[in-house]
Residue, then its C-alpha position, 0 to 999 in steps of 0.5 A: x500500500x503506497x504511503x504520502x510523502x508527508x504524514x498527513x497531521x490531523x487538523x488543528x492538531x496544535x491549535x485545539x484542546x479538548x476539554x472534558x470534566x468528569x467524575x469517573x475512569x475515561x474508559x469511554x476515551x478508548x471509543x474516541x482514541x481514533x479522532x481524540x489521541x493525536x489532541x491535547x486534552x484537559x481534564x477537570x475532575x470535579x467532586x472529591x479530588x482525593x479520588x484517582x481517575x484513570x485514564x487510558x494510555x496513550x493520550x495526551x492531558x492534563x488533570x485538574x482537580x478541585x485542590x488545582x483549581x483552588x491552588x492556581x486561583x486563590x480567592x478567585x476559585x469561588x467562580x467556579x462551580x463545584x458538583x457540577x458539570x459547570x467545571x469545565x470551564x476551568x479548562x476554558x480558562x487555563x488552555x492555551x489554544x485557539x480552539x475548543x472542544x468540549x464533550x461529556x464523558x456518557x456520550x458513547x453507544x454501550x455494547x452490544x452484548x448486553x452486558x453495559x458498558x464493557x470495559x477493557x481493564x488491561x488495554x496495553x498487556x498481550x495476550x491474557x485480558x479481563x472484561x468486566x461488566x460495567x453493571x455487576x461486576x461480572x468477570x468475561x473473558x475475550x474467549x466468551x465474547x467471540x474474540x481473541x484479545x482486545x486489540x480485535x475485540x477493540x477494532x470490531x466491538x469497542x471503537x465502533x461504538x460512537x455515533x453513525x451516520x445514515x450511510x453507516x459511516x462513524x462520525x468524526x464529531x470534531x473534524x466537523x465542529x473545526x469545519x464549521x469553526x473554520x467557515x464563516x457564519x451568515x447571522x445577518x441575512x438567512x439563506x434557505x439552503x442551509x450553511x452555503x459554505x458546505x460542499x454542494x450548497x450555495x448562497x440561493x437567488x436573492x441572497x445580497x451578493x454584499x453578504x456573502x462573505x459571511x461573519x467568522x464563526x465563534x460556536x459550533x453547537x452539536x446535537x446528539x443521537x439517542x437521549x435528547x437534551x430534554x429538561x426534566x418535565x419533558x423526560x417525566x412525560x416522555x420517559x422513552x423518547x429517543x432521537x433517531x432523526x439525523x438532519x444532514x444540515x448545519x444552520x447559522x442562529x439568525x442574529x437577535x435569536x436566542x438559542x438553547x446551548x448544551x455543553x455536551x457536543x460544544x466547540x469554539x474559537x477562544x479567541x473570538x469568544x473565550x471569556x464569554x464561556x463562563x458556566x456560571x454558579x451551578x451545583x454545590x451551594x447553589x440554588x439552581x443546576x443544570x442551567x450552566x451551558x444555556x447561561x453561558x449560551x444566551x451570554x455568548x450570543x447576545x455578545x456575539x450579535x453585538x460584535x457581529x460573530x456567528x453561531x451554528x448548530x446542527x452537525x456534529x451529532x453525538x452518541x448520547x448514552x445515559x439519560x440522567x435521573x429525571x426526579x434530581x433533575x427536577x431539583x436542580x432546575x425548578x428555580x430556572x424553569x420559574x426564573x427563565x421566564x424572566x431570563x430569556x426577555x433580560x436577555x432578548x432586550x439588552x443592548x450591549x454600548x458601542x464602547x463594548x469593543x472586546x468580549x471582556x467588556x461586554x461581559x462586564x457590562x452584562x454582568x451590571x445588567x444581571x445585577x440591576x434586572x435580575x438581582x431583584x428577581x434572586x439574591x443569586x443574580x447578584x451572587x452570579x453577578x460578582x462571579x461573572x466580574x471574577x471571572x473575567x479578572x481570572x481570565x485575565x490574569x491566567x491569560x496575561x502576556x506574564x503567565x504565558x510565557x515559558x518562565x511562568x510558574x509551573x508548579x504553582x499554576x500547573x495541573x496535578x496529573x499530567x501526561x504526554 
């Protein structure tokens, strides 16, 4: 078989992190090690930080836990949440790469065996492998599920387990989020045919020839396969409803049109819009969970219409795996489903001052706004408020000229598990 020349690299290999938070073993990483290993990833572990996570080898990352966040942070680590998925964030803050791909650790198909997810334990050992069942417990050897050592049962049951598209084809979720990233967004002026920048669309007739340079894209929002991102009413009344619909389509969110954002298939230009990608105060001590992505969703694109940026969504779809309890959910989020009935008409009428030229100064501006309209609401709003002004000082801090050059302390401001 004839080889390139060259080694063909992997797109944005050294511009692009992956940003993961979890409270589990990554075992899930081997169904991704085809698209995710030649990346950097950045894991934020959340809960107690004593405990181990594993992670499988060969990959590429950094480990931060909560004693990491609160060491590199001092009195700023209050910004970000604890018990929640809300953490990631902190790997947002601490990259050094222009682009980010963020993914939850259930988004993956289980085996086909019946069995749960079946995790191989000795990944890099010969011969002599042990398969465990991810429910029960039960020992299974490679002999009794058909095959002869992990490599094979890797290649013919464990890596095919993300997502498909209709033709059968494994979608690389992250190559089309850094498509979509790397094309412009068209927010001023909807074309009917979808994103015209894809291979075999267009601008239709009648789309203005002064328009179609587009605006550069600063979020990628994917969607998911199986367990939709449903809130915790909706799971209640539609307890077996599963997505099986895969739309070959990627839209721009016409300016002016707030959207739902989901964390769990999420990438973006840090450049563009980093320090608007604050989750906010969500999970431990807080009154509210579960609305961490879509604050920071109707942040960033209130910011994004103002500095003329795009939004897309539609592809990538990933395999989501786990529908969570829909009775905790309901306590986490009864106080947003209450409160975003105000939220979403605050975000629909704030207009941004033209002074705003930055993202970091339309986030200062819109954390005031959340304290005059929505503090009165909830003494949270102006708790969430001060955290959104904090944030913004840590990202400035953590991302000054001073902390990115190579004599910067790497002890102090560097993770506690790290791995090349």
């Amino acid at each position: 078989m004839s080889k390139p020349a060259t080694p063909v690299a992997p797109p944005l290999k050294d511009e692009l992190d992956i940003v993961i938070p979890t409270i589990r073993n990554l075992d899930f990483l081997e169904m991704w090690r085809p698209f995710f290993q030649p990346y950097h990833l950045i894991i934020v572990q959340d809960g107690d930080p004593t405990k181990t996570i594993n992670v499988p080898e060969g990959f590429d990352y950094e480990l931060y836990n909560r004693n990491d966040i609160n060491r590199i942070l001092g009195p700023k680590a209050s910004c970000i949440s604890f018990k929640d998925s809300a953490c990631r964030c902190f790997g947002f803050l601490v990259s050094k790469k222009k682009y980010i791909f963020t993914i939850d650790d259930d988004c993956f198909l289980e085996s086909e065996f019946g069995l749960g997810s079946v995790i191989c334990m000795s990944v890099n050992c010969r011969d002599e492998f042990s398969l465990f069942a991810g429910r029960g417990g039960a020992g299974v050897s490679f002999g009794d599920l058909g095959v002869n050592g992990p490599r094979e049962y890797a290649k013919k049951k464990f890596f095919v387990y993300v997502a498909k598209d209709p033709s059968g084809k494994e979608i690389n979720a992250l190559a089309q989020h850094i498509q979509n990233l790397l094309t412009p967004s068209t927010p001023f002026f909807f074309n009917t045919l979808y994103d015209p920048y894809r291979d075999g669309a267009d601008f239709v007739r009648g789309y203005p020839f002064s328009m179609r340079e587009g605006a550069p894209t600063a979020v990628s929002h994917g969607l998911w396969l199986n367990i939709p991102d449903y809130d915790a009413p909706t799971q209640l009344v539609k307890p077996l409803e599963r997505n099986t619909r895969y739309v070959d389509a990627v839209l721009t969110i016409p300016k002016g049109t707030l959207f739902p954002m989901c964390g769990m298939n999420l990438a973006f230009d840090r450049e563009l819009i980093g320090p608007a990608m604050y989750f906010g105060l969500m999970g431990d001590g807080q009154p509210i969970g579960r609305y961490d992505d879509m604050w920071a969703g109707w942040c960033t694109k209130v910011i994004t219409d103002h500095l003329g940026l795009g939004v897309k969504t539609g592809l990538p779809y990933i395999w989501h795996s786990k529908a969570s309890n829909p009775f905790v959910n309901l306590k986490k989020e009864y106080k947003g489903i209450y409160w975003q009935e105000d939220i979403i008409p605050f975000f629909q009428s704030v207009t941004l001052p033209k002074e705003s030229t930055t993202v970091q100064k339309c986030y200062i501006e819109l954390s005031k706004m959340v304290k005059e309209k929505l503090g009165p609401i909830d003494p949270y709003f102006t708790k969430l408020a001060d955290a959104m002004v904090t944030w913004i000082d840590a990202w400035e801090e953590i991302n000054s000229p001073a902390q990115s050059a190579p004599a910067a302390d790497a002890k102090k401001d560097g993770p506690s598990s790290k791995k090349k």
